[in-house]
N, C-alpha and C positions, 0 to 999 in steps of 0.2 A: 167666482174668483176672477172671471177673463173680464169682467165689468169695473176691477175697482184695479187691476194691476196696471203698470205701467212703468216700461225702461227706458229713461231718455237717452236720447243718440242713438237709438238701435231703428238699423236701416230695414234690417229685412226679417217681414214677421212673414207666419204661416199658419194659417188653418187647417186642420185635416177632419174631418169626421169617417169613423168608421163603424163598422157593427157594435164598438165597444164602446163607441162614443164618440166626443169630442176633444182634439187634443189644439192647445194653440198653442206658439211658440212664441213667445214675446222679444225673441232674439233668435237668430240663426244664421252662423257663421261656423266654417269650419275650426275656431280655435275655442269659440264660448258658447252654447244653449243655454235658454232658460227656458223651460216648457211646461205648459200644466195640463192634466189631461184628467180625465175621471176615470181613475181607477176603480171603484163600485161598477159602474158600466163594463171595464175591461172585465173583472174577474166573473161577471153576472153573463157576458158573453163566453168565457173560457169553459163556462159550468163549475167554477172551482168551488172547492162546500165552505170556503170563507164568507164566499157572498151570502149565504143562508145567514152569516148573524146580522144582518142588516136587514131593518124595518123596507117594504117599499119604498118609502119616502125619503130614506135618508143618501144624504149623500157625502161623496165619498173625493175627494181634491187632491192630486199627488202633483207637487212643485220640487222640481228635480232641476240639476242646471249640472250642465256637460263639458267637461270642459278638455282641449284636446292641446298639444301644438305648443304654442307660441303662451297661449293664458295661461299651462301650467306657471306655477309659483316656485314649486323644486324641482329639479332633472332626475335625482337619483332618491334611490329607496332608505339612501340614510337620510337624508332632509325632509322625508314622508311626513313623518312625526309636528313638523312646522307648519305643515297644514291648517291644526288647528285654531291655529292663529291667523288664518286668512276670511275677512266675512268674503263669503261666496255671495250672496244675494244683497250686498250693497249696495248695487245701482236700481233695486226695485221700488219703486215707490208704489204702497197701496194710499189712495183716498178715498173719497167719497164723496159724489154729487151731491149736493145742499141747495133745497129749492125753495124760498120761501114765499108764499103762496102769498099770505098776507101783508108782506113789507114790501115787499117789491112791485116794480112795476108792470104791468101786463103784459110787455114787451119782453121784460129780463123772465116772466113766467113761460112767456111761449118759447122762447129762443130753452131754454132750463128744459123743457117736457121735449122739445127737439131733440136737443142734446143725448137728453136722456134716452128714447128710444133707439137712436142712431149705434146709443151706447150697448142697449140689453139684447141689439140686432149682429153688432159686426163685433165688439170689445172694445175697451176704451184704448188698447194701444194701437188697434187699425184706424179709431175715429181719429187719434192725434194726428195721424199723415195724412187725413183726408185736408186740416187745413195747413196754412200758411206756418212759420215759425210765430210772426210777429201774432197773427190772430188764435192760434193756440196758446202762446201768453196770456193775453185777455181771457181768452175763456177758464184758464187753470186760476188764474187770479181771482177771478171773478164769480166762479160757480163750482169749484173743488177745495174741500178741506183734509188735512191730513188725517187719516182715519182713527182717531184719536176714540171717540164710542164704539168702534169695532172692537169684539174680544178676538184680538188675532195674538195669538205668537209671536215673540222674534223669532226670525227664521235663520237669523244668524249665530243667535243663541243654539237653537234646537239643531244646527248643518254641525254646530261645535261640539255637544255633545256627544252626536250620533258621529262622528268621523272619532274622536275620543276615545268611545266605547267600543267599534270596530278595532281603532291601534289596538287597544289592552285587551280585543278576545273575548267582549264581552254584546255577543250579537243579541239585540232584543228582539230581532225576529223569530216566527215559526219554523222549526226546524225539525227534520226527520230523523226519528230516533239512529241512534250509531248502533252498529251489529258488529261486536266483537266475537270473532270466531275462536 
C-alpha cells in the first residue's frame, strides 16, 4: 500500500515501525492524518483470536485519516450528519510504477528499476521529497500511471458508507454481546 500511495503538498511524513508492524503516515499535522499501518500485524501482536482467521500470508492494510481542529468540516453535532458528504481521502493519489522493459531505452529502464527500489525501500511518498518539484514532475509524467488495473476500492465511496451506517446505528463491526439484567 506505502509503495503506490501518494499526497501532494503534504510536508511532513512519518515512519514508525513497531512489534505490530509498520505504520507510515503519508501526512501529519495537527488538524489532518492519513496513515496506513497493518493491522494483521497489529492484531497478531495483541494475541487477538481475530488474527487466527487469517492465512500466514495474507495481509491485512488499514487507511484511516484523522482529522482534528481546523479540517473539521462541521463544529457542532447537528451538522455531523453532512459528513457524509465530505470525500475525506481526496487528495490521495494511488498509482503505479510502469516499466517497460522492451520499448524503452536502457537508460529510462535503469533510472525505472532505481526508482523502483528506492520505492519498495522507503515509500513512494518519502521517494517524492527526496527530489526536486520540477524533477519529480518528470518522473510522475514519465514512469507513473493512475492505477487504473489495480482492483482497489473507492475509499471515498467506502469512508461514505461506513460514516453512514455508523449515523443510522448500524455498526458492521464485532461486537460484544449486551447483558441485560
Amino acid at each position: 500500500m506505502v509503495e503506490n500511495c501518494h499526497v501532494p503538498r503534504a510536508q511532513n511524513i512519518k515512519m514508525f515501525r513497531s512489534r505490530g508492524g509498520f505504520s507510515f503516515y503519508f501526512q501529519a499535522s495537527k488538524a489532518r492524518t492519513i496513515v496506513a499501518y497493518d493491522k494483521l500485524g497489529e492484531l497478531r501482536a495483541k494475541r487477538n483470536p481475530r488474527a487466527l482467521l487469517y492465512s500466514p500470508t495474507d495481509t491485512l492494510t488499514r487507511l484511516e485519516i484523522r482529522l482534528t481542529g481546523r479540517a473539521l468540516p462541521f463544529r457542532t453535532f447537528v451538522d455531523l450528519p453532512r459528513c457524509v458528504d465530505v470525500p475525506a481521502f481526496k487528495d490521495l493519489n494511488i498509482v503505479s510504477l510502469h516499466i517497460g522493459a522492451y520499448e524503452s531505452m536502457p537508460k529510462e529502464f535503469l533510472q525505472a528499476t532505481g526508482l523502483r527500489s528506492l520505492i519498495k525501500k522507503h515509500g513512494l511518498q518519502t521517494v517524492s521529497k527526496m527530489f526536486s518539484p520540477p524533477q519529480w514532475a518528470y518522473l510522475k509524467h514519465k514512469f507513473f500511471d493512475r492505477s487504473v488495473g489495480l482492483e482497489l476500492p473507492d475509499f471515498n465511496l467506502l469512508e461514505r458508507k461506513t460514516t453512514q451506517d455508523w449515523l443510522e446505528d448500524r455498526i458492521r463491526f464485532p461486537r460484544l454481546p449486551v447483558v441485560i439484567d
